[in-house]
N, C-alpha and C positions, 0 to 999 in steps of 0.2 A: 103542871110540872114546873120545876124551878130548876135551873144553870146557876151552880154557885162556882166561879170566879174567884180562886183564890191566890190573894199578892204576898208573894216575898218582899223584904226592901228594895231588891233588885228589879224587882218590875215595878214599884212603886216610881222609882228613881229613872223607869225606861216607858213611861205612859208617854205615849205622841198622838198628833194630830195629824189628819190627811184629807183633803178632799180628792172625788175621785170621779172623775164626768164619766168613766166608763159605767161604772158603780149607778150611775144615774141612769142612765141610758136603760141598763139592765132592767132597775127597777121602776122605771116610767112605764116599761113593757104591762108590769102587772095593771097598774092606772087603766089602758087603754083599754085595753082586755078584761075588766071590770069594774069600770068607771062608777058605779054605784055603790061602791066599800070604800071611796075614797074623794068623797064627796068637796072636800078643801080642795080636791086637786082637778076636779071635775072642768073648770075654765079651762085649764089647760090642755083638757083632753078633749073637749069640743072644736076648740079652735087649730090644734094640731093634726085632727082629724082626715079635713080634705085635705093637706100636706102631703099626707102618707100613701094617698089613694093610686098615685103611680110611683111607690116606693117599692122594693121589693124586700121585707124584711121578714120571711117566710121563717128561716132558720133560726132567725134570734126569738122570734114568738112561741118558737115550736119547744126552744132554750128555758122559756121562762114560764113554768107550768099556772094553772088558777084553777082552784086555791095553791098557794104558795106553799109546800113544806121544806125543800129544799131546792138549790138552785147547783149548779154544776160549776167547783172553785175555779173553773179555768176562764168563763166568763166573764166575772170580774174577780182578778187576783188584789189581794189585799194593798194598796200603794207604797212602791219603796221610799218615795218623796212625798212631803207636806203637798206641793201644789203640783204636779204633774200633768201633761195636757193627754188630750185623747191619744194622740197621735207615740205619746211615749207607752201610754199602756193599752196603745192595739201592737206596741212592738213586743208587749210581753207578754201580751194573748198569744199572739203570732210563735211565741219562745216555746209555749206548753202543751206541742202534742204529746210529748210521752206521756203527759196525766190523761191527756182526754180519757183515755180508756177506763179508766180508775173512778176518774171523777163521773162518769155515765153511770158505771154500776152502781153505782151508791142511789142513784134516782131511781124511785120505785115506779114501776108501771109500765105498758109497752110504750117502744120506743117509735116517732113517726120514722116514714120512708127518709126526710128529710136529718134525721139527726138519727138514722144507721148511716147512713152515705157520712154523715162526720165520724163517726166510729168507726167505719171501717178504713177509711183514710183519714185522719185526723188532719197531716200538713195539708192539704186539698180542702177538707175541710174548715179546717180556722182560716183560709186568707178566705173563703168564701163568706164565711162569719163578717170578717173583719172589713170588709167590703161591704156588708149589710148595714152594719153597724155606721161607718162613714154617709153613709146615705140617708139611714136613718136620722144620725147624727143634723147634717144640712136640712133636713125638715123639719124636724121636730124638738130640736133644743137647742141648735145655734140660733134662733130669737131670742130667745129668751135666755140663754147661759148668764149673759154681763148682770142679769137681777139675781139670779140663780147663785153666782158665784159670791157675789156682795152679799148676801145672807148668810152662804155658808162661811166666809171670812171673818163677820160678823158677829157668828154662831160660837168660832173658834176664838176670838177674842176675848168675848164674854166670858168664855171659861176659863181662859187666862188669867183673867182678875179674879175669880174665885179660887183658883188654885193658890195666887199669891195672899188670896185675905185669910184663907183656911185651911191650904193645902187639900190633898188629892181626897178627903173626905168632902169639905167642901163643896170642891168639883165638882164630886159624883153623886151626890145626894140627889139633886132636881134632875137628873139627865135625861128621864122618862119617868112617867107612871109605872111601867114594868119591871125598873130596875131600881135596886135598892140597895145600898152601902151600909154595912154593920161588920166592925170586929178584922178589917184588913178583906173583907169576901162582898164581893158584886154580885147579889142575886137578879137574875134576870128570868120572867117567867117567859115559860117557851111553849111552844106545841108540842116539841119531838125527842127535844132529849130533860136529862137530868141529872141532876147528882153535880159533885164533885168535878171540877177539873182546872189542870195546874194553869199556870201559863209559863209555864219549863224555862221562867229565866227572862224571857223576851217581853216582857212590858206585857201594854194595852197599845190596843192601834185603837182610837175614837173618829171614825166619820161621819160626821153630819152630813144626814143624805135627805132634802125634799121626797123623795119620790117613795122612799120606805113609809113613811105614814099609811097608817098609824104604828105600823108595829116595827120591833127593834130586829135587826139581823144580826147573826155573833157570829164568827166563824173561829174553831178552837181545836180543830184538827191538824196536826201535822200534813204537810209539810207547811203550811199557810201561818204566817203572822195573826197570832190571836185579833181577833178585830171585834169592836162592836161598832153596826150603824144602825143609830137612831135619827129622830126628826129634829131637827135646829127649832126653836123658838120664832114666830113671826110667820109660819107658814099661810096663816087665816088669811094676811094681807098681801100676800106676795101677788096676787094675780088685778089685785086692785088697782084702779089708775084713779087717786085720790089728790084733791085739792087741800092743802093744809093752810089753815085760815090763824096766823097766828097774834096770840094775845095783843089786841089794841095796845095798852099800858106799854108792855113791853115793848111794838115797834114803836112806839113813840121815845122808848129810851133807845133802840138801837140802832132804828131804822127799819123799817117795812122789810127788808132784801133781807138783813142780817135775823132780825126774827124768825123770817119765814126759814132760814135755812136752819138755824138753831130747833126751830120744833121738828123738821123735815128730819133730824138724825134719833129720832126714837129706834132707829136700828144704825149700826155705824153703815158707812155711804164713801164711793169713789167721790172724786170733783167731779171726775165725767157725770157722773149718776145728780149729784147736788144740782150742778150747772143743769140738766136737760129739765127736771123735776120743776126749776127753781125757773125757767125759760130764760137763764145767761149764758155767756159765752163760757167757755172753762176759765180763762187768765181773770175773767171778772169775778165767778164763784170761789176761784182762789183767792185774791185777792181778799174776800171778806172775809173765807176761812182764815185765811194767815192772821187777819184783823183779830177775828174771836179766838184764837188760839193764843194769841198775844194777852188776851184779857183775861184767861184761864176758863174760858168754858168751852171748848173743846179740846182734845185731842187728838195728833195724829199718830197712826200708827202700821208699819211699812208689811204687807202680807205679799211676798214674792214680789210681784214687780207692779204692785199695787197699792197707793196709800189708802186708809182708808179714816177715813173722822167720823170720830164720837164725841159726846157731851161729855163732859166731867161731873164731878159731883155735886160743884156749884151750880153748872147750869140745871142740872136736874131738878135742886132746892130752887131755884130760882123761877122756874118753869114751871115748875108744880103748885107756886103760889100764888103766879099770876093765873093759873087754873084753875085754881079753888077761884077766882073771885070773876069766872068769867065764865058765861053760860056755853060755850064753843066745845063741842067735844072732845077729847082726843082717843085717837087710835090705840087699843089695848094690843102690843105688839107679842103678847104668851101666849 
């Protein structure tokens, strides 16, 4: 079955970007709960595992069914902001028991003892949620968030630059295997629904979300801001702790430190993240970044309260030919 996504100019002119750590959370749940369909994310879910073993996350599992067909919009509501932290959207889980009840009936199948006790009290219910959730939270993704968030920042960058080289086709063309842009309509292949449906005016909401893989989530029902989340690019390596061994030649032109950071941003990267990777201090990793930014092969570029650096175009030509002439691998970050 295909969701075909149809744009006016006016949503054309209202597509945004969000990341959404509730949205993760949510969908980590399925990972755990059947770590064998999600094999890229499978590190993650071994080593989070004893974490969880005196957590109490009954409700949110019970939340999030396997096999996946639909999910309950009040778990994770679509983001009213680009970068929101947990803590703002458990206040707007916290906001929507008048849906609970709404949003239940739409999930097919019996319901556990644990999620009638949310339906029948809903406000009782969601702090109990939400309290799950925070605990969850402390074991099983605040280690790993600060990589997590740097990819998805990363993720939204990238398509920044394509929107500016080719506009909103551009964009959307590579966004998944599933989805496909022709003629102003977003085909996305689904399990459950089909056909036709507007987006009444209000854009696209796009979140790159880790923990969806492989497959894309849309959400395009009233009262909810139209959304799609799909899988960012670089997911293969995110669990890896890799040594980047960069082009001889080149640090001999830059210097061993500045090389190795220049190859180090095949995905854009905090200082904090440069500096730990690169074993400097931050003021030192700064310092070279400001060096190479100065020389045009990188860039920096500010995601909320976070800079984050990339290569430019030269360093890319640049780096790609001391490649070609040097047997050293590099990391395919697609």
């Amino acid at each position: 079955m295909t969701l075909d996504l149809t744009f006016t100019a006016h949503d054309l002119a209202n597509i945004r970007f969000a990341i959404s750590p509730l949205g993760e959370v949510v969908a980590s749940v399925r990972v755990l709960k059947d770590p064998a369909a999600h094999p890229l994310l499978r590190p993650w879910a071994d080593r989070v595992r004893r974490r969880l073993r005196d957590v109490d996350w009954g409700l949110l599992s019970d939340l999030v069914p396997v096999p996946t067909i639909v999910i309950a919009g009040f778990t994770c509501t679509p983001p009213s902001t680009s970068m929101p932290d947990l803590a703002l959207e458990l206040a707007t889980m916290r906001g929507a028991a008048a849906r609970v009840r709404s949003d239940l009936d739409e999930i097919p199948g019996p319901r556990t003892k644990r999620v009638q006790e949310l339906y029948d009290d809903p406000e009782r219910g969601l702090e109990r949620l939400a309290g799950e959730v925070e605990s969850y939270w402390a074991a099983a993704m605040a280690p790993y968030w600060p990589r997590i968030r740097t990819l998805l920042e990363g993720e939204i960058l990238h398509r920044a630059r394509l929107l500016a080289e080719g506009g909103a086709r551009r964009m959307l063309a590579d966004l998944d295997d599933a989805v496909t842009w022709r003629d102003g309509t977003l085909r996305i292949r689904h399990r459950r629904a089909s056909g036709p449906r507007s987006l009444r005016g209000l854009g696209l909401l796009l979140v790159p979300s880790v923990f969806v893989w492989p497959r894309v989530f849309s959400v395009t029902t009233p009262p909810y801001q139209p959304t799609v989340r799909y899988a960012p690019r670089g997911i293969a390596t995110l669990w890896e702790r890799r040594d980047v061994d960069p082009p001889r030649a080149l640090a001999a032109v830059l210097g061993r430190t500045r090389a190795r950071l220049l190859a180090e941003l095949d995905q854009p990267a905090s200082t904090r993240e440069l500096a730990q990777r690169a074993g400097l201090s931050e003021p030192g990793a700064n310092q070279h970044l400001t060096a190479l930014r100065r020389a045009g092969l990188c860039s920096a570029h500010r995601t909320g309260r976070y800079v984050l650096y990339a290569r430019t175009a030269t360093a890319e030509a640049l780096l790609e030919g001391y490649l070609d002439e040097t047997p050293t691998p590099r990391s395919n970050s697609r």
